[in-house]
C-alpha positions as CSV (number, residue, x, y, z in Angstrom):
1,X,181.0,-233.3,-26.4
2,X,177.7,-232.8,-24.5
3,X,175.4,-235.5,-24.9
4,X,171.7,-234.5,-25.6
5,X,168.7,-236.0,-23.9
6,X,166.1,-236.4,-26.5
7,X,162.9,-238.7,-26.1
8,X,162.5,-241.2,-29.0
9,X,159.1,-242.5,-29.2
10,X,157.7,-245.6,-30.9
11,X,156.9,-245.3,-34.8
12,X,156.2,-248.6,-35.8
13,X,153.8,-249.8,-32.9
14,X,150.8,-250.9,-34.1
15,X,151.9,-251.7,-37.6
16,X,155.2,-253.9,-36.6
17,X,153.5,-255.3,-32.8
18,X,151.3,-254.1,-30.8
19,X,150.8,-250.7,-29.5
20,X,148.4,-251.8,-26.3
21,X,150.6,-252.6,-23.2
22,X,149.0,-255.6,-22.6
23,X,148.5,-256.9,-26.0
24,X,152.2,-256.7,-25.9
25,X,153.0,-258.6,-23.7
26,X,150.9,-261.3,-24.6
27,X,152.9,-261.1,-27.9
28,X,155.9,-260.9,-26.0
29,X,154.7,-264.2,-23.9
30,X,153.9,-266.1,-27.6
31,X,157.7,-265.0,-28.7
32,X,160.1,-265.7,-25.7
33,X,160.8,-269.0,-24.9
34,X,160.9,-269.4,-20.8
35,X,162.0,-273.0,-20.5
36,X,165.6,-272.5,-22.2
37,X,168.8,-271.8,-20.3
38,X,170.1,-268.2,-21.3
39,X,173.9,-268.2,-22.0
40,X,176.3,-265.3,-21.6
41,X,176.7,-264.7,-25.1
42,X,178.7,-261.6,-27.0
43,X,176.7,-261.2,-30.4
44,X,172.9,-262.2,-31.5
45,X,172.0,-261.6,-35.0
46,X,167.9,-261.4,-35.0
47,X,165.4,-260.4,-37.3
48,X,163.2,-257.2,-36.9
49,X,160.2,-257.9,-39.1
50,X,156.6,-257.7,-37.7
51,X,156.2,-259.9,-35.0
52,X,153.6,-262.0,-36.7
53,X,156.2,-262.6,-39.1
54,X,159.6,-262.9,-37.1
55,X,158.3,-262.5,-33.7
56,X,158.6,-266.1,-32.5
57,X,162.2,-266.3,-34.0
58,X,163.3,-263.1,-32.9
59,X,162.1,-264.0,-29.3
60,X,163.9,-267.1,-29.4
61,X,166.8,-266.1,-30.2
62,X,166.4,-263.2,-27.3
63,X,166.0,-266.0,-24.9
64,X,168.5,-267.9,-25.9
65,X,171.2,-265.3,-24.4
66,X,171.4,-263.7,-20.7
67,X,170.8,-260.0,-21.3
68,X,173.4,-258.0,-19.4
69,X,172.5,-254.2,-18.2
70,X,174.4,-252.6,-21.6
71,X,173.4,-253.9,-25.0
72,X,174.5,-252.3,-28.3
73,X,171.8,-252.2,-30.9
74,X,172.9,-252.1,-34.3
75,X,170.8,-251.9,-37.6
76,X,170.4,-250.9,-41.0
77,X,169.4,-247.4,-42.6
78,X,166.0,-247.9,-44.3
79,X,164.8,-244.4,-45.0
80,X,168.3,-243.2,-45.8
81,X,168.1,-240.2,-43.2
82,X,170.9,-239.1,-41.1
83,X,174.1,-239.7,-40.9
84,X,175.7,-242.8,-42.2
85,X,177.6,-243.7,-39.0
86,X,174.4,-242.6,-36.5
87,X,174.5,-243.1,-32.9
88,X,171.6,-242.1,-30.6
89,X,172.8,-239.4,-28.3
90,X,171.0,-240.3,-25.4
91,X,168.1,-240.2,-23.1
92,X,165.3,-242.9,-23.6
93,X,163.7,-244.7,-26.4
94,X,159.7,-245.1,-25.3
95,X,158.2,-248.4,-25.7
96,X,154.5,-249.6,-25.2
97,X,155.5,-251.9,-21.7
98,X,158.0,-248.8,-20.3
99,X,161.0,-246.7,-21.2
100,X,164.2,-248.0,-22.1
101,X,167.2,-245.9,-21.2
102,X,170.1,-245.1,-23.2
103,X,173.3,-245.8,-21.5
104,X,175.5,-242.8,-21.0
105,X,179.0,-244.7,-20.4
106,X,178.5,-247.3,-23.2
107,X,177.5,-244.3,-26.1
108,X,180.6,-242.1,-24.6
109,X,182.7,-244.7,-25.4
110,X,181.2,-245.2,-28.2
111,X,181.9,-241.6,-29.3
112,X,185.1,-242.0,-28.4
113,X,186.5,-244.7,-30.5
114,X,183.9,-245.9,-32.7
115,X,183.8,-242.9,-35.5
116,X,179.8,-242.5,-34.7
117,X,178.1,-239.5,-35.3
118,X,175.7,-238.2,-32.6
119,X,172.6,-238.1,-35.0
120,X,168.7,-238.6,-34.4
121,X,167.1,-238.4,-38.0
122,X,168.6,-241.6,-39.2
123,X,166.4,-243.3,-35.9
124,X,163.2,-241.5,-35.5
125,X,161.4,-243.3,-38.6
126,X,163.3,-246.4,-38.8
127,X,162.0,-249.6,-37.8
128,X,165.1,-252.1,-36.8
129,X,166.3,-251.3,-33.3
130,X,162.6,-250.3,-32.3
131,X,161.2,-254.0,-32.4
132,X,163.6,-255.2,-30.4
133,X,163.2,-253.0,-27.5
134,X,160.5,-255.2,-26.1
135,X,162.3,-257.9,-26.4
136,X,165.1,-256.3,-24.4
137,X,162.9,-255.3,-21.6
138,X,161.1,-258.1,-21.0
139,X,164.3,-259.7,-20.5
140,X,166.1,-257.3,-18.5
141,X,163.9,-254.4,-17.2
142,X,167.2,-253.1,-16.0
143,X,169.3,-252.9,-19.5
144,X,170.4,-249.5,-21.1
145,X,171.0,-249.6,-24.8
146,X,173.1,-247.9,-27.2
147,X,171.7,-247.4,-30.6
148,X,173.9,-247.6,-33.7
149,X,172.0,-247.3,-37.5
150,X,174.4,-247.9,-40.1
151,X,174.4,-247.2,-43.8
152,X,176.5,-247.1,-47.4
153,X,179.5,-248.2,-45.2
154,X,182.5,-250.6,-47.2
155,X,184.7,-253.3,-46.0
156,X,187.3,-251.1,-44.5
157,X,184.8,-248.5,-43.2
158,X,183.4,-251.9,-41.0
159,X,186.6,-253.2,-39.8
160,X,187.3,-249.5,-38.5
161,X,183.9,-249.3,-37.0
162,X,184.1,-253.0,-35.4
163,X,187.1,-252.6,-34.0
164,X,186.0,-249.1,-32.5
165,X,182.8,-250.7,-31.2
166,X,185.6,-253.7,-29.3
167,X,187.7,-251.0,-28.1
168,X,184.5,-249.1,-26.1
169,X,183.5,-252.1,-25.1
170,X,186.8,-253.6,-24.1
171,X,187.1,-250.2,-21.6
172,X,183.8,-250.3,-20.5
173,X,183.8,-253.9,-18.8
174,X,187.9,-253.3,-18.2
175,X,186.9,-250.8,-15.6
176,X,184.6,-253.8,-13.8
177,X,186.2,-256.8,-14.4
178,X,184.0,-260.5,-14.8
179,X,183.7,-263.3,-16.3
180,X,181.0,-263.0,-18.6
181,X,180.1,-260.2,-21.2
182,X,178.9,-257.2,-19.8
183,X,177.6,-255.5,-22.8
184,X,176.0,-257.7,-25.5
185,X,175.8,-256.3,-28.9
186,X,173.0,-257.2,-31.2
187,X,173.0,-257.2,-34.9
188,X,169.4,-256.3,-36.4
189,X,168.9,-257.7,-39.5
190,X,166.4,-260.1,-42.2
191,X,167.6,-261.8,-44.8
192,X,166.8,-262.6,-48.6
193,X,163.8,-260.5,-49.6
194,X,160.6,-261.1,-52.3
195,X,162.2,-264.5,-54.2
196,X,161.3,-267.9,-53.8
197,X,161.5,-269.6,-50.3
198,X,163.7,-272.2,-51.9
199,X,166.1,-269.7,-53.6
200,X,166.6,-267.7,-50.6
201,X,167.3,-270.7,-48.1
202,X,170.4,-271.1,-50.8
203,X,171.4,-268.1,-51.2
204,X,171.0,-267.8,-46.9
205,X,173.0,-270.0,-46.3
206,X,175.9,-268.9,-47.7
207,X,176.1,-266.0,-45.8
208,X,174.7,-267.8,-42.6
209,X,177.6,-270.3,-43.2
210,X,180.5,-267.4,-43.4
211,X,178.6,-265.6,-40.2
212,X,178.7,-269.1,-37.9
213,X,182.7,-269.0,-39.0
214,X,182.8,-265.8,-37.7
215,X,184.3,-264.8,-40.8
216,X,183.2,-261.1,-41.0
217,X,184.7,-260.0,-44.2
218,X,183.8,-263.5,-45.9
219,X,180.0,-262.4,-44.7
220,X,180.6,-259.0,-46.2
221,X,182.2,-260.0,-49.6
222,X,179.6,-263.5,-50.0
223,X,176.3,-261.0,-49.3
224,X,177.8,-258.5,-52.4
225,X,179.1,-261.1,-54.6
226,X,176.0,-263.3,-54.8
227,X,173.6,-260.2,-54.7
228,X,171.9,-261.2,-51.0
229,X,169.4,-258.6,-50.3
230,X,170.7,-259.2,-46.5
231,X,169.2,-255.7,-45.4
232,X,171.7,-255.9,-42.2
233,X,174.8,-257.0,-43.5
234,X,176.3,-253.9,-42.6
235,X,175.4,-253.9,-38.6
236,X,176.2,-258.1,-38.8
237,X,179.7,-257.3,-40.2
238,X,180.6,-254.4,-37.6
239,X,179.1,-256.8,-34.5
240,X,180.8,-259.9,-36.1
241,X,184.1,-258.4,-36.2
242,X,183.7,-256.2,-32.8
243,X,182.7,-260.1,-31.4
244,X,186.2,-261.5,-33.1
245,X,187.9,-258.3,-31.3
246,X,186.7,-259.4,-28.0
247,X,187.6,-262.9,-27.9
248,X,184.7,-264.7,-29.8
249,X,185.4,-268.5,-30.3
250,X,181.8,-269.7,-32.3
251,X,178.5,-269.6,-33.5
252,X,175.4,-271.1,-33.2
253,X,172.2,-270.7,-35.6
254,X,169.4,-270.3,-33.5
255,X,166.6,-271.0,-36.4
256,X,165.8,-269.9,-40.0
257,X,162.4,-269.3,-41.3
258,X,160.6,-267.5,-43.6
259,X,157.6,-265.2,-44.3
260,X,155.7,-267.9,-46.6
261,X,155.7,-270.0,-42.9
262,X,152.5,-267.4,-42.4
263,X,151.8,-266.0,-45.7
264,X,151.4,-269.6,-47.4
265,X,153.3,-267.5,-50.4
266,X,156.7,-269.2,-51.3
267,X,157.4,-267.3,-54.4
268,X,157.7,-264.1,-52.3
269,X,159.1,-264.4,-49.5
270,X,161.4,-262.8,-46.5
271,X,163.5,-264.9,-44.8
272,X,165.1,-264.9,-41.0
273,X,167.6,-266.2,-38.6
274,X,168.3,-265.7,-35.6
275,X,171.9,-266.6,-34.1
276,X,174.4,-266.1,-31.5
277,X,178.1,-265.5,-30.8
278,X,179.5,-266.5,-27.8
């Protein structure tokens, strides 16, 4: 299947961080952390808020982890465009500090085993892979990204698409063999939404708890049954159980906060985390 080479340009700068170059990265130089010791992790779960919001966390959590050259961006479908299972075909997603390439192995693999859809629509408005692009770059000028936005998937549909997403992966890094992760797949996602601070931290933690087990379908089933408006549970159960696939052994919560930290509202809040899979 040829692979298209469409341009994807920013639509939330300015509104979600800032549109200037070098406003950006002095936001970028607020949110990354430069005294920790990145790890070679296989998953991070961050949130993708506005980075007055999120920002610090969702830079933390980007410096907690060494960015390989291949990292598989996966989020949720907020303007319900596109396809359900949409994967961005490939040439470049624009940012504010540079391009950021779209790797042509990792998506082909992708295509091949994952049940993805080569779609733009479902990307060009939405919000959730865009806000981490910085973030990626600043880390790794170097890494290429495949882009995944999922929506109205079930259990089952997950498991298929997370093992699919292993299985690429798995050939990709089989064909150059090393010790650490080669491609590093990251789960976009914020948590409760508009109740009290108190209430969500609750209700958070339950899901937080069955995601730092690395229990996918326990994440999936606790975010339905207790009503968690977890916008990305859907890209957090495919990564979680394409992390399992490929040899995950734990978890570590990276930080949890909450808009109300900046607002000063706590009876409307959205919450975060940020956490990673190694």
């Amino acid at each position: 299947m040829p692979i298209l080479e469409p341009h994807r340009p920013p639509a939330v700068a300015d509104r979600f961080y800032p549109g200037d170059p070098h406003a950006l990265r002095r936001e970028l130089e607020r949110c990354l952390v430069r005294d920790l010791q990145p790890v070679p992790a296989r998953m991070l779960l961050a949130p993708h808020a506005g980075y007055v919001y999120s920002g610090a966390l969702a830079g933390r959590t980007w410096s907690h982890v060494h960015v390989p050259e291949r990292v598989l961006l996966l989020c949720p479908n907020h303007t319900g465009r596109g396809a359900r299972r949409s994967l961005w075909p490939g040439g470049q997603w624009d940012t504010p500090t540079g391009p950021v390439k779209i790797a042509a192995d990792l998506t082909e693999a992708l295509l091949r085993h994952a049940g993805l859809q080569p779609d733009t629509a479902a990307h060009l408005r939405e919000h959730a892979i865009e806000v981490h692009l910085p973030f990626v770059h600043a880390r790794n000028p170097r890494a290429e990204i495949a882009a995944v936005c999922l929506g109205g998937l079930d259990l089952a549909e997950c498991e298929a698409v997370g093992a699919g997403v292993a299985a690429a992966i798995r050939e990709l890094e089989a064909a150059a063999p090393g010790s650490a992760p080669r491609v590093l797949i990251a789960a976009s996602s914020d948590m409760s939404h508009y109740i009290d601070a108190d209430e969500a931290a609750e209700l958070d933690s339950l899901a937080l708890d069955r995601l730092l087990a690395l229990d996918a379908a326990g994440l999936y089933t606790t975010v339905l049954r207790h009503d968690i408006t977890m916008c990305g549970i859907l890209p957090a159960t495919v990564a979680l159980i394409a992390a399992g696939e490929l040899g995950a052994t734990r978890a570590e919560l990276v930080g949890y906060t909450h808009s109300g930290e900046v607002t000063g509202d706590l009876a409307r809040v959205v919450a975060y985390a940020g956490a990673v899979v190694l």
